[in-house]
C-alpha positions as CSV (number, residue, x, y, z in Angstrom):
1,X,0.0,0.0,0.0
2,X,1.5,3.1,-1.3
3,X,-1.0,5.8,0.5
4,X,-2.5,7.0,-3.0
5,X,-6.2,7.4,-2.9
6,X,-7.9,4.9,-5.0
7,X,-9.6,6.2,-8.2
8,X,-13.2,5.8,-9.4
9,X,-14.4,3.9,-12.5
10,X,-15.3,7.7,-14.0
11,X,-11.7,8.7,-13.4
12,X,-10.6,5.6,-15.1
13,X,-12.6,6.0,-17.9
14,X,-11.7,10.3,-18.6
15,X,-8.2,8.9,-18.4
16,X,-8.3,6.9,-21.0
17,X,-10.1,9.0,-22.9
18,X,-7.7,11.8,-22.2
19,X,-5.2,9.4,-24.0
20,X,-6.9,8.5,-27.2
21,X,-7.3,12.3,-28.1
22,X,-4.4,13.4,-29.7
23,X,-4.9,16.8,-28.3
24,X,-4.9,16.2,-24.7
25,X,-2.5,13.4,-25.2
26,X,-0.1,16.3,-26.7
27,X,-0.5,18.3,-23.8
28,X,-0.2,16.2,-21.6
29,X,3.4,15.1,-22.9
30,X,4.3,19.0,-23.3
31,X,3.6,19.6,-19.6
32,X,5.5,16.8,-18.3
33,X,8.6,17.6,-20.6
34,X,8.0,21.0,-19.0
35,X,8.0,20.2,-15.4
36,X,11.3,17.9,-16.0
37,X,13.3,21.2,-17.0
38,X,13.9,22.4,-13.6
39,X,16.4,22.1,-11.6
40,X,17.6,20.1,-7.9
41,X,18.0,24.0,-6.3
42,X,13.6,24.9,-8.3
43,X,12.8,21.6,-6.7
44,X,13.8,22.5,-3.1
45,X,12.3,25.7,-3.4
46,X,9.1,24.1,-4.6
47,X,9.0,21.6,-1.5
48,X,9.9,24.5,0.5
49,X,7.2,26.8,-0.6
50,X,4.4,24.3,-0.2
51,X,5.3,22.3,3.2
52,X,2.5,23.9,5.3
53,X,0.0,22.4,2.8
54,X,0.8,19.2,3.7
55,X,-0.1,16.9,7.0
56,X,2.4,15.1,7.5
57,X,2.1,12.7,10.5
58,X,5.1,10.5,10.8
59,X,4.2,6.9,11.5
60,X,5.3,5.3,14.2
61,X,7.6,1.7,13.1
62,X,8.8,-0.7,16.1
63,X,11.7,-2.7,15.1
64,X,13.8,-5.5,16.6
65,X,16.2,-5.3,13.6
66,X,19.0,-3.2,13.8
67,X,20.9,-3.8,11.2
68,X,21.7,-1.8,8.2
């Protein structure tokens, strides 16, 4: 379990359908190629920038294993 929501049958379906238009399909591509451009120093400053928007409670593990 990964902690991804599941998506719905509709969502399924307007993702596929999102990929047979050429259109969408397009820009879809062109918005990933753009959001690979940046760099290690953007990406920090993203993460910074948007940390309160995020809960983040840490789980708590109990291990016996100590090894590396």
């Amino acid at each position: 379990m990964n902690g991804s929501p599941k998506i719905s049958q509709i969502e399924i379906q307007e993702m596929i359908q999102d990929a047979n238009d050429p259109k969408r399909r397009l820009a879809f591509r062109l918005s990933r190629a753009l959001s690979q451009k940046g760099t290690l120093d953007e990406y920090i400053d993203f993460l910074s920038e948007n940390m309160q928007l995020i809960d983040f409670i840490p789980t708590k593990r109990i291990t016996s294993n100590f090894k590396l």
